[in-house]
Every structure is written in structure tokens, then in C-alpha cells.
C-alpha positions as CSV (number, residue, x, y, z in Angstrom):
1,X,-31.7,-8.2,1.0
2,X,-32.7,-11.5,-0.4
3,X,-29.5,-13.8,0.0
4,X,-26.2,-12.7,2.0
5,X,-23.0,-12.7,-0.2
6,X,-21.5,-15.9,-1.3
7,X,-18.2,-13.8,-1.4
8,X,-17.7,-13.4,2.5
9,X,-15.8,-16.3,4.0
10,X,-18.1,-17.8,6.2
11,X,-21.0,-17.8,3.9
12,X,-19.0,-19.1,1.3
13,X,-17.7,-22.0,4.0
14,X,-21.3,-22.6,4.9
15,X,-21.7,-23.3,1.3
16,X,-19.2,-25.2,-0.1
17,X,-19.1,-27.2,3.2
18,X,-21.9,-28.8,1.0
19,X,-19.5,-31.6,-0.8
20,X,-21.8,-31.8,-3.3
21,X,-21.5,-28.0,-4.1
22,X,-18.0,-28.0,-4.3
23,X,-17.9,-31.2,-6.6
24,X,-20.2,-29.1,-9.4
25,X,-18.5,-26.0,-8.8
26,X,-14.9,-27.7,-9.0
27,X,-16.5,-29.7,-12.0
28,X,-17.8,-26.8,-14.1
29,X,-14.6,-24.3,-13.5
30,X,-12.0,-27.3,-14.6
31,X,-15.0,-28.8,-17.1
32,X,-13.9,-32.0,-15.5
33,X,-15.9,-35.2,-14.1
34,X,-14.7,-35.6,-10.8
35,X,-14.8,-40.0,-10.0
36,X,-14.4,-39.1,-6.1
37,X,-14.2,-36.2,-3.9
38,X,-12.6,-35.7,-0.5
39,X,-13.1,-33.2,2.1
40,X,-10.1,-31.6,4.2
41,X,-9.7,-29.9,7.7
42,X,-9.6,-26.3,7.4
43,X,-7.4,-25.1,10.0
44,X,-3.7,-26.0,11.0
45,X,-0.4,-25.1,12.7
46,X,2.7,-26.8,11.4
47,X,5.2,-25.4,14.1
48,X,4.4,-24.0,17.2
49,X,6.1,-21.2,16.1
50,X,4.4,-20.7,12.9
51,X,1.4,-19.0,11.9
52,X,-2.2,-20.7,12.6
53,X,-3.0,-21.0,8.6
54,X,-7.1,-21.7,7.6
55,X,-7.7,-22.6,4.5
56,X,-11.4,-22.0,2.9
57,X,-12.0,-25.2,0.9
58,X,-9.7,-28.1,1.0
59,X,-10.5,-31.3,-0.8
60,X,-9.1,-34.1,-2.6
61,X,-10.2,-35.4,-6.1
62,X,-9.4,-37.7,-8.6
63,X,-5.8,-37.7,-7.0
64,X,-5.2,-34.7,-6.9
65,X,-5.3,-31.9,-3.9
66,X,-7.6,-28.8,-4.0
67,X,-7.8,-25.3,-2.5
68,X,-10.2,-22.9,-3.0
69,X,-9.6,-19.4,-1.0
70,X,-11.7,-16.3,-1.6
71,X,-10.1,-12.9,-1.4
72,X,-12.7,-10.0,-0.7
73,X,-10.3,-8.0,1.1
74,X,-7.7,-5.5,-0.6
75,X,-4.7,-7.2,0.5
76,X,-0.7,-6.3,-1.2
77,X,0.6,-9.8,0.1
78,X,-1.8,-12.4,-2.3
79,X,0.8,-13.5,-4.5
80,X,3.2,-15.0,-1.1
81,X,0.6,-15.6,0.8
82,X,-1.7,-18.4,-1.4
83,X,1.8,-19.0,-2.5
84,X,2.3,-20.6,1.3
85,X,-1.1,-22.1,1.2
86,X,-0.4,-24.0,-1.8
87,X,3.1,-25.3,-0.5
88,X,1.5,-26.1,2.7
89,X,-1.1,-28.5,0.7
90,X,1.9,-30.4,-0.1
91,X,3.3,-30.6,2.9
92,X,0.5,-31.8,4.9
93,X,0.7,-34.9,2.5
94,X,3.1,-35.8,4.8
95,X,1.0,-36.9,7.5
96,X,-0.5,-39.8,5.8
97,X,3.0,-40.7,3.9
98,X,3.2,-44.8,4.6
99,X,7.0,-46.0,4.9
100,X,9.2,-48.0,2.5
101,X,12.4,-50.3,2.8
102,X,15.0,-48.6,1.3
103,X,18.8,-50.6,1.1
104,X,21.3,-51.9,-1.3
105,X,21.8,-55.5,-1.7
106,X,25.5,-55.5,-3.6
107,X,27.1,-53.6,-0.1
108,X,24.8,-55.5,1.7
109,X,23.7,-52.4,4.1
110,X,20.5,-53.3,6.0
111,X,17.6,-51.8,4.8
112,X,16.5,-48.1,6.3
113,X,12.9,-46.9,6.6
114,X,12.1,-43.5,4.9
115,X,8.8,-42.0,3.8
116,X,7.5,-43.0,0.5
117,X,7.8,-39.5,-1.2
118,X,6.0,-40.9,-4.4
119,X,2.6,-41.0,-2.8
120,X,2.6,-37.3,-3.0
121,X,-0.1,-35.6,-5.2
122,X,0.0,-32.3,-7.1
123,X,-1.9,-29.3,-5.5
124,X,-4.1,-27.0,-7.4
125,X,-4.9,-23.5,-5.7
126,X,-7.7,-21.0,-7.2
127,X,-7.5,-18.1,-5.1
128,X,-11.3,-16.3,-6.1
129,X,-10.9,-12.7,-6.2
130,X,-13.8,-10.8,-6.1
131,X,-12.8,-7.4,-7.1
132,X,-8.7,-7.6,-7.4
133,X,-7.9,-8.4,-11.3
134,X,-3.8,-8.1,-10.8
135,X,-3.8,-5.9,-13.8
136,X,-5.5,-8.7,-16.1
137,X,-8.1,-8.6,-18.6
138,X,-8.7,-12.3,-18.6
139,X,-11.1,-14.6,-16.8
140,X,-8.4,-16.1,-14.5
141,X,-4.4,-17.2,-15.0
142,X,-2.3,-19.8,-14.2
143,X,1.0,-20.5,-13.0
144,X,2.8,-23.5,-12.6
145,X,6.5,-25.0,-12.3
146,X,8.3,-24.3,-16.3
147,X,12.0,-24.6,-16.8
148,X,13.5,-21.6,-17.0
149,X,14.7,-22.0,-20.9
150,X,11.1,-21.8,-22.1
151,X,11.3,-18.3,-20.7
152,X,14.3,-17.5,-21.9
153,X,12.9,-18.8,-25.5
154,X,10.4,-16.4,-25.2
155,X,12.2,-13.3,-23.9
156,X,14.7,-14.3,-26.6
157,X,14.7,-10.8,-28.4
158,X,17.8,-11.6,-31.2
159,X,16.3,-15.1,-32.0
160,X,12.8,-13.7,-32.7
161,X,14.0,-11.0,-34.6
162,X,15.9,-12.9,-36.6
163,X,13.0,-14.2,-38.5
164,X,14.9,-17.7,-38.9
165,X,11.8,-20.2,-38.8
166,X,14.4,-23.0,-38.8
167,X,16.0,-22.0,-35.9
168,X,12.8,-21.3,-34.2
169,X,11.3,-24.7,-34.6
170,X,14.6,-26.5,-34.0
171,X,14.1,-24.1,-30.7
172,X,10.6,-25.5,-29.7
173,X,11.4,-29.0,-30.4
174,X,14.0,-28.8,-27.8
175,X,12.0,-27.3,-25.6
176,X,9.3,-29.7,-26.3
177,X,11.4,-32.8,-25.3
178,X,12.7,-30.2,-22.4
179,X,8.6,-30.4,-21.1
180,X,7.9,-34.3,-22.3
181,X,10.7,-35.6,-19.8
182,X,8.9,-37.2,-17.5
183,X,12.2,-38.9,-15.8
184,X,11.2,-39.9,-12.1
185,X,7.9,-37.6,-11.9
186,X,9.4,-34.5,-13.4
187,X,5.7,-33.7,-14.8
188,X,4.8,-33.3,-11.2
189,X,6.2,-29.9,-11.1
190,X,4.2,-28.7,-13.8
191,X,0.5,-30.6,-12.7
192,X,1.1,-27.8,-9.6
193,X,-0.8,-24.7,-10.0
194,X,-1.9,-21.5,-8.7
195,X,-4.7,-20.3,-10.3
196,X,-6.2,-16.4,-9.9
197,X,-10.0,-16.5,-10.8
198,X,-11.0,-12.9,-11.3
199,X,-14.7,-12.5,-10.9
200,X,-14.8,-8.7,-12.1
201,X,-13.6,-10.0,-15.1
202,X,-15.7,-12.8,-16.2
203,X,-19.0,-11.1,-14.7
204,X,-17.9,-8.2,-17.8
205,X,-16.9,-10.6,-20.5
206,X,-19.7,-13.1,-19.8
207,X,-18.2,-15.6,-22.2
208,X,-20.1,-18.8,-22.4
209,X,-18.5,-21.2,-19.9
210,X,-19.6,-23.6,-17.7
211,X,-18.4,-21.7,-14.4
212,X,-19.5,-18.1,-15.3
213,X,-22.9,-18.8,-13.8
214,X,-21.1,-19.4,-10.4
215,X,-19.3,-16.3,-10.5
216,X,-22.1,-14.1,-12.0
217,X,-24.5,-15.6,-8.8
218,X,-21.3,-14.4,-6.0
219,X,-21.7,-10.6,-8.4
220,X,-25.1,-10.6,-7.9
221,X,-25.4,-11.9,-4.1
222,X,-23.1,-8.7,-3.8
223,X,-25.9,-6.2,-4.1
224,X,-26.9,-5.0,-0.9
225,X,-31.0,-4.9,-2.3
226,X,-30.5,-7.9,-4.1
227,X,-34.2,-9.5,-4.7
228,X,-35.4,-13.0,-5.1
229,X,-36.2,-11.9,-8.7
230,X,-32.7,-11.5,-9.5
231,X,-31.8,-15.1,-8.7
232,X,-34.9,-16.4,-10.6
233,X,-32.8,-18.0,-13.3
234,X,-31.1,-20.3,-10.9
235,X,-34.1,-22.2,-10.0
236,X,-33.6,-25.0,-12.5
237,X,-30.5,-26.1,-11.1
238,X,-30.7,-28.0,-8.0
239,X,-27.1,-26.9,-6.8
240,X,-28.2,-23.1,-6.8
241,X,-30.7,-24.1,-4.9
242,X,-29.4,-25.4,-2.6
243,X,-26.9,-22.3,-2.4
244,X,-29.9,-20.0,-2.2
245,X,-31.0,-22.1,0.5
246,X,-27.8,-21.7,2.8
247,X,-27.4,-18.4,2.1
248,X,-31.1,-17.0,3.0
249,X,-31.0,-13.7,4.5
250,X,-33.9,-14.8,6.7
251,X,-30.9,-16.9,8.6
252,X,-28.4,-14.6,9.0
253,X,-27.2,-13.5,12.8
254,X,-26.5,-10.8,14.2
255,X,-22.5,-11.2,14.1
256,X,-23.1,-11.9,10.2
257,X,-25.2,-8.4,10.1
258,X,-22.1,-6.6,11.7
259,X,-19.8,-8.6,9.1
260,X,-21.8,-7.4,6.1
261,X,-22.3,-3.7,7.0
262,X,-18.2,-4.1,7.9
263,X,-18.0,-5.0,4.4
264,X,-20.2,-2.7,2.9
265,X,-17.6,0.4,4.8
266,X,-14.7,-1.5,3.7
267,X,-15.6,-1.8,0.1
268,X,-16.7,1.9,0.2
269,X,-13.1,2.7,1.3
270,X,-11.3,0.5,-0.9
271,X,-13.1,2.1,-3.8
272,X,-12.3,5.7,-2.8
273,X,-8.8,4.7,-2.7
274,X,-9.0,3.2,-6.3
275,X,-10.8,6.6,-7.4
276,X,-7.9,8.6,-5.6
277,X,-5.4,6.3,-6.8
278,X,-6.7,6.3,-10.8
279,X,-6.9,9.8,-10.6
280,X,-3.2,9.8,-9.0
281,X,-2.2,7.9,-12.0
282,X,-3.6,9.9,-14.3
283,X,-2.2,12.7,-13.5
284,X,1.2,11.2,-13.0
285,X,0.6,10.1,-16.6
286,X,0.1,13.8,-17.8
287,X,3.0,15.4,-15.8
288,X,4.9,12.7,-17.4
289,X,4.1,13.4,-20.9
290,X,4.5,17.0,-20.3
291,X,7.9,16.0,-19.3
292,X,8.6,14.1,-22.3
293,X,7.3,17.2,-24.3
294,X,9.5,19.7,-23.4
295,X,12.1,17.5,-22.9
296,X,11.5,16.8,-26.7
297,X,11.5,20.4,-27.6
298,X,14.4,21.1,-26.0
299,X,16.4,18.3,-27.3
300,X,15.0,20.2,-30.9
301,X,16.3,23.6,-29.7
302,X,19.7,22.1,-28.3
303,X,20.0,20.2,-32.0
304,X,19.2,23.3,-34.1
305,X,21.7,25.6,-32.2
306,X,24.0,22.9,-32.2
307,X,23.5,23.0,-36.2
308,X,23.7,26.9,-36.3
309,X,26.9,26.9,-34.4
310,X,28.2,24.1,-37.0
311,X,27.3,26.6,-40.0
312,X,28.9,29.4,-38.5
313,X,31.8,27.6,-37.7
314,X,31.7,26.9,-41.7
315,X,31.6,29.6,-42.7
316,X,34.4,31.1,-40.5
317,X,36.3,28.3,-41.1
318,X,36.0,28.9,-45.2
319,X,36.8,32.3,-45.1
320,X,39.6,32.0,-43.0
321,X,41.1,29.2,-45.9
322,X,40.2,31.9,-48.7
323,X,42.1,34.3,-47.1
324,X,45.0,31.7,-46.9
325,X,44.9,30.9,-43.0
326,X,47.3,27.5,-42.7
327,X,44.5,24.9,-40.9
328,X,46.4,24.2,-37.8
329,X,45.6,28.0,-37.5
330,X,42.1,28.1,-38.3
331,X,41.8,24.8,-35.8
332,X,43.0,26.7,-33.2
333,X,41.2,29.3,-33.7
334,X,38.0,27.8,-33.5
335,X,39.2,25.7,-31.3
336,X,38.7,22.2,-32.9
337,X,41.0,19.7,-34.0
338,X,42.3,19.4,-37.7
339,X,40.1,15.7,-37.6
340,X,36.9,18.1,-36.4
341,X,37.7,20.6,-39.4
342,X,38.1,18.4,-41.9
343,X,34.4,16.8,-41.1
344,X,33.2,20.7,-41.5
């Protein structure tokens, strides 16, 4: 093994712990210039009753707050959990809130103290998962803070059946002024995001982006007999070098040998179960349309003797009219009503 994987938490802290590391990377995945960068503490507890939270990366730039968590282990609880991590960025602002006055000079009340709420800064959170795609194709998604009409536009089945273009741009242009309002910060709800990076994902569809080198170098630093040969094309960026240079399996401990070969019987695990599970599926899927099968041919075989008993009943009824039969009669006989034997 040539370098230890970039995807394991503490490597990937010992990396990005390099502030110039993270601006690039942080650069390059938002294709932004970043004027100023920050580092964060890690680690906090906001009650003593709550859980000890650590966060991988934490930063600040260009106003704005940043975490950067890697998910390596198969975990169920992602979606809450960096959902905490993200509202807990905003609520550490409040540490370093400064005060205000805050009175009303026409009841002449004295002025009261309160935090200065307006100092607070959007959040972004890319959560990095390394072999979790949440059912997606993409390179990553995003989620932020929408009003709820522009999903209800969108799930809007009548309207967009209709086929009424007026309505439907008289639709979006309410909608639009719906997302322009920007009455006492209401943007700030959508500058917030959550932001799954899958790294399966843009590793296979190697579009041409500035951050698919970073993700392709974590893919590769995966291998257990990675060689220096396969990081060769790195060497004419400084800030891979630099990577390579933290992440030298000639440094590693001993408690970072146990981590990795704990990895290596994890990820084996994890991909049984994902071989037992597709397989599961798979078969679920069959069963299921062996279900629908028959329960389509059976349907067909209730319709036709359904129809066959309508004919006979036809027929009976016909001859029984020939012969003279009043209809209440021949109703009762076949036990139907005079509304039923008038639609034979």
C-alpha cells in the first residue's frame, strides 16, 4: 500500500486540517474563489445532557459557514443525523452573537439588550459518501429551505395535465415573486443547504468538473495495493501533493493498521449484505410479477365466465319472452331485476 485512504476520518482530518487543502477542495467542488477562510473546532457539547457531536471539517468562508463530514460507514440514520450537524452550525453562531439595544421611543420603554440575530450566516453541509448513493444516479443533491407551494406546483397533477401554458406561466411567475421576497432575510432560508456528494457516482460518470479529481484520488486511495504509479498524475498539483504527503503509508501507526484492516472486514460485510439484499430484491420483484400474472389471468377468466353467464342469461331470457313469459316472470326467474333485464 502506497498511501492510506483519504476516506477514513482521521486521515481525511489529518488532511484537510491543511487550511489550504480545504480552501482548493472547497474551491473546486463549489467552482468558487474563496476571499478568506476560517478554521472551526471540531468537537462540542451543547447540553450536558446532549450528545458529544464531532464534526470533520468546519470552517468559515466568504461569510458563510461550512461542514464537510465523510460517511464510510453503512449507517440508516444520515439523513437526521447531518440534518443535526447542520442545525447545530447555526446554533453555535450563537456564541460570538454581539448585543443590540432594542426599545420604542413613542411608549418610551427603556431600551432591552437581546442578541443581534442578524449576524447569523447560512450553513452549507456536504456530507461525502463514499459508497451510499441514496438511490441516486447523480454526482451529488441538494436540499435547502423552498416554500411548500413550489412543491405543490410541481406535484400539481390537474394543472399539468391540463396543458394550459397560460395558467402555467401565470403559475411560475407567482411563484417566482414567492422565491424573490427577500422581506427581512427571507433568502436566508434558502442560502442553507445540505448537500450529499456521492463519490461512487462521479468516480463512474467522470464528467469533466473541477472536483472529480478529488473524488477519483479518495477511489483510488481505497485500493488496498494501491501503488505510487497510480497517483502519478497528481504530481503537477501542489495540493495533491501535499495530500500524498500526509497520507504516506510509510507514517501510518499501528492503531491506523487496526482501523484499516477494520475497514477492509467491514466493507467486506457491507457488500455481502448488498449482494444478499439485491438478490432479495430481485426475487421479491419476480414473485411480484408472478403475482400480477396470475392475478391478471384470473381477472381474464373471472371476465369471460362473467360474459358466458351474461349470454346464457340471453338467451334464457329470449326464449322465455318468445314463449310469452310476462318480464317480472322471467326477472324472477333469473333472478335479476326488470332494470338488469332490460340491459340484457
Amino acid at each position: 500500500m502506497y498511501l492510506i485512504p483519504l476516506n477514513y476520518d482521521p486521515f481525511f482530518k489529518k488532511v484537510f486540517s491543511d487550511v489550504n487543502i480545504a480552501k482548493q477542495f472547497l474551491e473546486d467542488f463549489f467552482d468558487i474563489t474563496i476571499q478568506s477562510i476560517e478554521l472551526l473546532p471540531l468537537n462540542h457539547k451543547v447540553t450536558n445532557n446532549a450528545a458529544h457531536v464531532s464534526f470533520d471539517f468546519r470552517c468559515k468562508i466568504n461569510g458563510q459557514y461550512v461542514i464537510i463530514d465523510m460517511q464510510q460507514w453503512y449507517k440508516s440514520d444520515i439523513v437526521k443525523r447531518f440534518y443535526v450537524y447542520h442545525s447545530l452550525a447555526t446554533v453555535l453562531q450563537l456564541e460570538n452573537l454581539s448585543k443590540k439595544k432594542q426599545g420604542n421611543k413613542k411608549t418610551e420603554q427603556l431600551p432591552r439588550i437581546t442578541e443581534d440575530y442578524h449576524q447569523i450566516a447560512p450553513v452549507i453541509t456536504l456530507i461525502w459518501m463514499v459508497n451510499d448513493s441514496l438511490g441516486f444516479s447523480d454526482d451529488y443533491v441538494s436540499y435547502s429551505s423552498l416554500p411548500d407551494a413550489l412543491a405543490l406546483f410541481i406535484r400539481n397533477n390537474t394543472l399539468w395535465q391540463s396543458a394550459d401554458k397560460k395558467m402555467l406561466t401565470n403559475e411560475r411567475n407567482k411563484l417566482l415573486k414567492l422565491l424573490d421576497n427577500n422581506t427581512k432575510d427571507l433568502n436566508f432560508m434558502q442560502e442553507n443547504k445540505l448537500i450529499y456528494a456521492f463519490q461512487k457516482n462521479i468516480v463512474k460518470n467522470a464528467k469533466y468538473t473541477k472536483y472529480y479529481e478529488w473524488f477519483e484520488f479518495a477511489e483510488r486511495s481505497l485500493k488496498k495495493d494501491n501503488t505510487e504509479a497510480d497517483f502519478e498524475k497528481y504530481n503537477n498539483r501542489d495540493v495533491f501533493l501535499e495530500m500524498m504527503h500526509r497520507l504516506k503509508a510509510g507514517t501510518m501507526t499501528n492503531e491506523d493498521a487496526d482501523l484499516i484492516v477494520l475497514y477492509n472486514e467491514f466493507t467486506h460485510t457491507v457488500d455481502d449484505l448488498e449482494e444478499a439484499i439485491k438478490q432479495q430484491k430481485q426475487r421479491a420483484e419476480e414473485a411480484q410479477k408472478q403475482l400480477r400474472t396470475e392475478k391478471q389471468r384470473a381477472e381474464e377468466e373471472k371476465q369471460r365466465a362473467e360474459e358466458a353467464q351474461k349470454q346464457q342469461r340471453l338467451i334464457a331470457a329470449k326464449a322465455m319472452k318468445n314463449d310469452g313469459m310476462p318480464i317480472e316472470q322471467i326477472a324472477r326467474y333469473l333472478n335479476l331485476t326488470p332494470d338488469e333485464l332490460a340491459q340484457l
